[in-house]
TORPA-4810 file (N, C-alpha, C, O; in nm, 3 decimals):
<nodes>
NODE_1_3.137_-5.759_15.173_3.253_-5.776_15.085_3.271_-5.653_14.996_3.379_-5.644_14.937_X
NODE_2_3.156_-5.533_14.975_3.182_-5.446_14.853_3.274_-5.389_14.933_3.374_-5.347_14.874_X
NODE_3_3.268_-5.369_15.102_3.343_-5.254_15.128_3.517_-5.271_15.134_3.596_-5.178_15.118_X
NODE_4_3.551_-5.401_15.161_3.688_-5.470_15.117_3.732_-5.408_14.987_3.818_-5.323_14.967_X
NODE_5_3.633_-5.487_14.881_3.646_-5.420_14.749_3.681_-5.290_14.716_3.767_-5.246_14.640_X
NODE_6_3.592_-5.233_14.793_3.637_-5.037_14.770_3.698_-4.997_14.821_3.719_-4.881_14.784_X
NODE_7_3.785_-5.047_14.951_3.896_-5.024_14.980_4.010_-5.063_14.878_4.091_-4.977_14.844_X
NODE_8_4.015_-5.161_14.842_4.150_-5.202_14.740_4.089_-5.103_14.637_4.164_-5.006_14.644_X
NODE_9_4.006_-5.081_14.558_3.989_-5.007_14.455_4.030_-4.856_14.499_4.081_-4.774_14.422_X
NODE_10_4.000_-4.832_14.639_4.035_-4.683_14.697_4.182_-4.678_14.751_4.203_-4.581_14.824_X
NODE_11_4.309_-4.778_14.727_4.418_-4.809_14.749_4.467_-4.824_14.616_4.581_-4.780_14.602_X
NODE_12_4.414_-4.873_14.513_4.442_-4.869_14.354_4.445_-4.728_14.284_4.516_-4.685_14.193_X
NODE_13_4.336_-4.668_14.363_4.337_-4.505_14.293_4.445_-4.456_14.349_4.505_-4.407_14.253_X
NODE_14_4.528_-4.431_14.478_4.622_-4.377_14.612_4.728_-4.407_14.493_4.776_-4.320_14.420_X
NODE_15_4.754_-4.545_14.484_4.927_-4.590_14.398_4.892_-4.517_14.273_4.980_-4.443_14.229_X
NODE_16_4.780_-4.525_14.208_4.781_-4.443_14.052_4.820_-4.289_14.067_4.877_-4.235_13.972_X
NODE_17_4.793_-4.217_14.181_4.827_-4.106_14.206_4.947_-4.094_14.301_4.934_-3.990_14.366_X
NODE_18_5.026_-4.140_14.325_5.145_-4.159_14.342_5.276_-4.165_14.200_5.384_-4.108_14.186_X
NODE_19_5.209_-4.252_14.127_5.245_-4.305_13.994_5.210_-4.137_13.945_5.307_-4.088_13.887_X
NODE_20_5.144_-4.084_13.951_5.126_-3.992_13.881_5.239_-3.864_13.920_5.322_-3.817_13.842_X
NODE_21_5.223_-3.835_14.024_5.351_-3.746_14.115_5.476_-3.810_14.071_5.555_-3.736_14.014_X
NODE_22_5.511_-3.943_14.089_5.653_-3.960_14.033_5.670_-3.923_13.919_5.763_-3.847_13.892_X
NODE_23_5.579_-3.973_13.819_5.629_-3.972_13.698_5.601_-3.820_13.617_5.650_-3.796_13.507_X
NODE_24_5.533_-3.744_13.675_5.479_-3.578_13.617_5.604_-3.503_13.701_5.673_-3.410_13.660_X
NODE_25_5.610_-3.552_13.792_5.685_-3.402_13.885_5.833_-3.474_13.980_5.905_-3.398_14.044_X
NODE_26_5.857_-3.604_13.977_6.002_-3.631_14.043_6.059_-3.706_13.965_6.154_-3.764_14.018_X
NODE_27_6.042_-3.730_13.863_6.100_-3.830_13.725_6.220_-3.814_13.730_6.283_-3.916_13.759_X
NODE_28_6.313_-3.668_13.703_6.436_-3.623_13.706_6.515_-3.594_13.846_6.634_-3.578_13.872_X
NODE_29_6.423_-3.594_13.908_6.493_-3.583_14.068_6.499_-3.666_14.133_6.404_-3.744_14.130_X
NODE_30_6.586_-3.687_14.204_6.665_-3.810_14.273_6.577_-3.888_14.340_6.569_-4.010_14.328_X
NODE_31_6.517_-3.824_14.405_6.381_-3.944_14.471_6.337_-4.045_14.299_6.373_-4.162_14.285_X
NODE_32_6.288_-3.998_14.233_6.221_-4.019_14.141_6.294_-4.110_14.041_6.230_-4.202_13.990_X
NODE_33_6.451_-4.088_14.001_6.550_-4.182_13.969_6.588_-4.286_14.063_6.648_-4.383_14.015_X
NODE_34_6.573_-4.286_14.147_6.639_-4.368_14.233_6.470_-4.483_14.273_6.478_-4.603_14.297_X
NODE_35_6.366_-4.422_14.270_6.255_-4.561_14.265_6.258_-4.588_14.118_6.176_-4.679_14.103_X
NODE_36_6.309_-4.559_14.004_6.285_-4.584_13.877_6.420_-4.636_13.802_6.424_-4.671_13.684_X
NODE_37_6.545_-4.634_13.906_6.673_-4.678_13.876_6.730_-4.608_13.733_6.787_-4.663_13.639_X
NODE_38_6.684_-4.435_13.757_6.742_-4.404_13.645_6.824_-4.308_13.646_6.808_-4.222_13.733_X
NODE_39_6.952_-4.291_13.535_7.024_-4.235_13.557_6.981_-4.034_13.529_6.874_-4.003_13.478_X
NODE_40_7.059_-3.952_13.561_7.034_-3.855_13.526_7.015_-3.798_13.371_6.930_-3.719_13.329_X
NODE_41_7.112_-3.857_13.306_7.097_-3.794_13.152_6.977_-3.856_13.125_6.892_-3.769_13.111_X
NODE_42_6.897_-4.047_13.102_6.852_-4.064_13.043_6.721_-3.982_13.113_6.649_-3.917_13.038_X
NODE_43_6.689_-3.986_13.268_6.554_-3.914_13.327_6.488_-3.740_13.253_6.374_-3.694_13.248_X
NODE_44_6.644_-3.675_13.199_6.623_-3.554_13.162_6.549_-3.602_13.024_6.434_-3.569_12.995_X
NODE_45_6.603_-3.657_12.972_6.566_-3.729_12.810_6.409_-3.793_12.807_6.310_-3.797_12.734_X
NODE_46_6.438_-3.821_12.888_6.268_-3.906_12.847_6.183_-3.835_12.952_6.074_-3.891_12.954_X
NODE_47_6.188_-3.728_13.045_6.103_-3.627_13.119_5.918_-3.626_13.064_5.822_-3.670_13.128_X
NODE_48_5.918_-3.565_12.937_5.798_-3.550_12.876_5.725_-3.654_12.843_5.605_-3.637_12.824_X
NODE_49_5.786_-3.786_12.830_5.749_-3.885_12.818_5.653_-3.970_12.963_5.548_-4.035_12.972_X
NODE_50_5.771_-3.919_13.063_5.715_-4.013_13.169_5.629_-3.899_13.230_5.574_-3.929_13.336_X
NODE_51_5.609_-3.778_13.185_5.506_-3.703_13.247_5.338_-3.712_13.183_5.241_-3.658_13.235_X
NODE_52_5.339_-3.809_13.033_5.269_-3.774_12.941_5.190_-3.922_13.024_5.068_-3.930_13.039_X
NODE_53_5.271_-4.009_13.062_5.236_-4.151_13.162_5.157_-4.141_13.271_5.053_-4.198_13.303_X
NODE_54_5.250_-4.027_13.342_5.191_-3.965_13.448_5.043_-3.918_13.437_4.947_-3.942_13.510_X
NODE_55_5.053_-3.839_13.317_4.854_-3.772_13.334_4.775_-3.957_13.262_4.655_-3.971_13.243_X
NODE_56_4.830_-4.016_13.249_4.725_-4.130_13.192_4.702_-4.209_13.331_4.601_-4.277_13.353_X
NODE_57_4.814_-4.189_13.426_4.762_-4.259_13.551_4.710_-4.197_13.647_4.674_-4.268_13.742_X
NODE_58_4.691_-4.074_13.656_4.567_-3.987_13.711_4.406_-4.030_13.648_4.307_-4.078_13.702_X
NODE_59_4.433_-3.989_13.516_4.316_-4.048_13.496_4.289_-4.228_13.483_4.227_-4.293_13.398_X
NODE_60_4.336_-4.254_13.556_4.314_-4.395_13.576_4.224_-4.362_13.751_4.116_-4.392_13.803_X
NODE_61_4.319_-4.304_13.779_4.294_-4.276_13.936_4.131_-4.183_13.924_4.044_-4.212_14.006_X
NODE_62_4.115_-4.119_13.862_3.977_-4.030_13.868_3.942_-4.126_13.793_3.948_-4.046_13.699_X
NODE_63_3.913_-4.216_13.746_3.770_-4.313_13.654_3.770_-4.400_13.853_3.659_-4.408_13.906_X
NODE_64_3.860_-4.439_13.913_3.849_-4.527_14.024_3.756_-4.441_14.110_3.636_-4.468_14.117_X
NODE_65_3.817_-4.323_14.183_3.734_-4.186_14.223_3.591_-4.197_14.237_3.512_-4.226_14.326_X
NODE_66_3.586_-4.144_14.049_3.461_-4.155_14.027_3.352_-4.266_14.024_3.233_-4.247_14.050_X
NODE_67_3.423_-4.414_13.980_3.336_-4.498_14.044_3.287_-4.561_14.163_3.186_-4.630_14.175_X
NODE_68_3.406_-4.514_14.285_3.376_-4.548_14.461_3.304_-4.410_14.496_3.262_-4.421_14.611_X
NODE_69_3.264_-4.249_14.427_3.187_-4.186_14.470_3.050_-4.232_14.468_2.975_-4.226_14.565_X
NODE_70_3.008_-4.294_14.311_2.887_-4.342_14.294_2.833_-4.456_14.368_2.726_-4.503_14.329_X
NODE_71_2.896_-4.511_14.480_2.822_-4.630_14.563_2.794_-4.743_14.479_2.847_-4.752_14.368_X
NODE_72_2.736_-4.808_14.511_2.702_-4.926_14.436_2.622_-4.869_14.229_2.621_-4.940_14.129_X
NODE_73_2.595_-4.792_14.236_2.576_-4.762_14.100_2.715_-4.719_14.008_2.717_-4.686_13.889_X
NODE_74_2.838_-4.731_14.110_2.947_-4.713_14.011_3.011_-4.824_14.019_3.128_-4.815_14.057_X
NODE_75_2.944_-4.992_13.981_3.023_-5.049_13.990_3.087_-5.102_13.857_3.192_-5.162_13.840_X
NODE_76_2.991_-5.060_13.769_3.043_-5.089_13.570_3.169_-4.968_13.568_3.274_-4.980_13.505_X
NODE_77_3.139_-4.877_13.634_3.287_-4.755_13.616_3.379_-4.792_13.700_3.485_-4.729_13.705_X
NODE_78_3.359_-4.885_13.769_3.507_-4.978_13.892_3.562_-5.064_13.766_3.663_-5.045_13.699_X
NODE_79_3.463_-5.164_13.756_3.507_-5.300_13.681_3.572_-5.219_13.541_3.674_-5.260_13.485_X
NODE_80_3.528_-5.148_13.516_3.595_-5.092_13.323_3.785_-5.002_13.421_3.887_-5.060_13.383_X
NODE_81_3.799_-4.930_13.484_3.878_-4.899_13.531_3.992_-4.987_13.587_4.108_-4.998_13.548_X
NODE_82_3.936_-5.038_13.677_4.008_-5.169_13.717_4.049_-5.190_13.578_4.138_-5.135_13.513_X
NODE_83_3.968_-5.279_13.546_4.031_-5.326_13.405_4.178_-5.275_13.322_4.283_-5.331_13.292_X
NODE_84_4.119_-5.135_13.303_4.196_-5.070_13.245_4.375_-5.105_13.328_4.481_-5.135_13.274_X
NODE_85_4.345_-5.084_13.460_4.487_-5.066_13.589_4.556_-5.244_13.521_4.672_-5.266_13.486_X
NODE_86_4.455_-5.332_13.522_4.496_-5.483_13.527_4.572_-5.450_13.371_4.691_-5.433_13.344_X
NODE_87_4.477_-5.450_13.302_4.587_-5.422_13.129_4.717_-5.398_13.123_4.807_-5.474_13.088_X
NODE_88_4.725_-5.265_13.167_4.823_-5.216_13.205_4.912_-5.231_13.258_5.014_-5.199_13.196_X
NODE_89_4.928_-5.283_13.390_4.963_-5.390_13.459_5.018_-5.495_13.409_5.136_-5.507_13.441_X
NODE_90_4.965_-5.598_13.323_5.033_-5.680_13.263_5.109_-5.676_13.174_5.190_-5.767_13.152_X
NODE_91_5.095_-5.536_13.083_5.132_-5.531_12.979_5.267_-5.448_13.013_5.354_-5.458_12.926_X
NODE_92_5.300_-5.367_13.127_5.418_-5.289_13.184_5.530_-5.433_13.252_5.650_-5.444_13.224_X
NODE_93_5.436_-5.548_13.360_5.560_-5.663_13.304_5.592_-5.724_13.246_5.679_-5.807_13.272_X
NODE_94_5.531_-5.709_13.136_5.556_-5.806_13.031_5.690_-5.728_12.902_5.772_-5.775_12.823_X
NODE_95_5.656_-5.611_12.937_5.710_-5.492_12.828_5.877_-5.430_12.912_5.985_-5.387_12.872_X
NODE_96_5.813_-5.458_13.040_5.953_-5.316_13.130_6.005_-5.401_13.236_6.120_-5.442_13.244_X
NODE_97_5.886_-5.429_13.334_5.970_-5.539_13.423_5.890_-5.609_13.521_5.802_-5.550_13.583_X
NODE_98_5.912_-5.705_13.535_5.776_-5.810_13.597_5.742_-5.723_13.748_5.636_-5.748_13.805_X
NODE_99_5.817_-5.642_13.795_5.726_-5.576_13.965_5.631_-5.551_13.938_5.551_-5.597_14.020_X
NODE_100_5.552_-5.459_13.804_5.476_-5.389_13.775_5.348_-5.458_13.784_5.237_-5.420_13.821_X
NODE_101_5.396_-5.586_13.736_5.235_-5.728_13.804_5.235_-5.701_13.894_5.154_-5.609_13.892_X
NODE_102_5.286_-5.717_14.046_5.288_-5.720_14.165_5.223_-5.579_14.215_5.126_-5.593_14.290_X
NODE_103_5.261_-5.447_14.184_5.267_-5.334_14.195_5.148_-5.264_14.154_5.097_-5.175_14.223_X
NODE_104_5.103_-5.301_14.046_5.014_-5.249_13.980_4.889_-5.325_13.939_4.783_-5.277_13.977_X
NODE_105_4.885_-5.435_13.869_4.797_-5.545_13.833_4.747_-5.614_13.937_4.626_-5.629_13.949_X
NODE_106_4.818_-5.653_14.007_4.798_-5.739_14.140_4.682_-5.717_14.223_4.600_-5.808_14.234_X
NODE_107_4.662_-5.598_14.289_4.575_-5.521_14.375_4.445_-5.462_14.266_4.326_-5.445_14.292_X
NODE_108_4.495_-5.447_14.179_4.385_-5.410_14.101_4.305_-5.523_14.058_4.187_-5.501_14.028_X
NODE_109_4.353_-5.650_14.051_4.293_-5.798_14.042_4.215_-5.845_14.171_4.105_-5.900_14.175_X
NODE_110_4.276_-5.819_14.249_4.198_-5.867_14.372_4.102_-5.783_14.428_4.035_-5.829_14.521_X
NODE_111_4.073_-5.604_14.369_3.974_-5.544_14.369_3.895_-5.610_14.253_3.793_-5.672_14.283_X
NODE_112_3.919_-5.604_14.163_3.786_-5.680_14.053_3.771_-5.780_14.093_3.654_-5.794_14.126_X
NODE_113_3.841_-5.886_14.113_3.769_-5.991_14.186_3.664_-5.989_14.273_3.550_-6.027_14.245_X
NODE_114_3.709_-5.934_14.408_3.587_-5.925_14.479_3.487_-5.850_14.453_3.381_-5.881_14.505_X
NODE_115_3.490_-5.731_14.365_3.384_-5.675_14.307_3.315_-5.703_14.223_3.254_-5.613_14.166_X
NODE_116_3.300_-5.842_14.184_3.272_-5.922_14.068_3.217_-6.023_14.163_3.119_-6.082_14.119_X
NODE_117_3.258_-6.060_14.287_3.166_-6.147_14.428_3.079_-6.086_14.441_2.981_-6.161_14.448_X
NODE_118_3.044_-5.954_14.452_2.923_-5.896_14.548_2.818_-5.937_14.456_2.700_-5.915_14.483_X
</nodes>
């Protein structure tokens, strides 16, 4: 079951660094408005903002990294990370718009879960 686990946790880090590319480097460009349904003036406007998002979900993605490099001795740096993705997660649908459970929290729940089985 850990290796299930470290797959979703190694699929949790993939979307955080995705999340990170949209929001650092296509925020204002049409790919990047158009998964974020935003228009051009406000994407130019809030740029620094969603890039400042962007480096917090990299390092979301390197605490995940770093705890599926360490094997089974990184599993307190999974569960605190995770964590962190699930917070977040809830607190982005609760705040912006309920996908972000699905999207973000979701997969990161069902990695702590089972990593919390082994």
């Amino acid at each position: 079951m850990l290796w299930i686990s470290d797959l979703l946790t190694a699929v949790v880090a993939l979307l955080h660094i995705y999340f990170l590319v949209l929001e650092m480097f296509l925020w204002d460009k049409p790919f990047g408005r158009k998964v974020f349904g935003l228009n051009a003036e406000f994407a130019a406007q809030s740029k620094n903002l969603a890039a400042n998002q962007g480096l917090y979900n990299g390092f979301l993605a390197a605490g995940l990294i770093w705890g599926l490099t360490l094997g089974p001795g990184g599993m307190h740096i999974k569960i605190f990370f995770l964590s962190c993705v699930i917070i977040a997660g809830v607190f982005g649908a609760l705040t912006v718009n309920r996908k972000i459970f699905f999207i973000q929290a979701l997969p990161a729940i069902l990695a702590f879960v089972l990593l919390l089985l082994v």
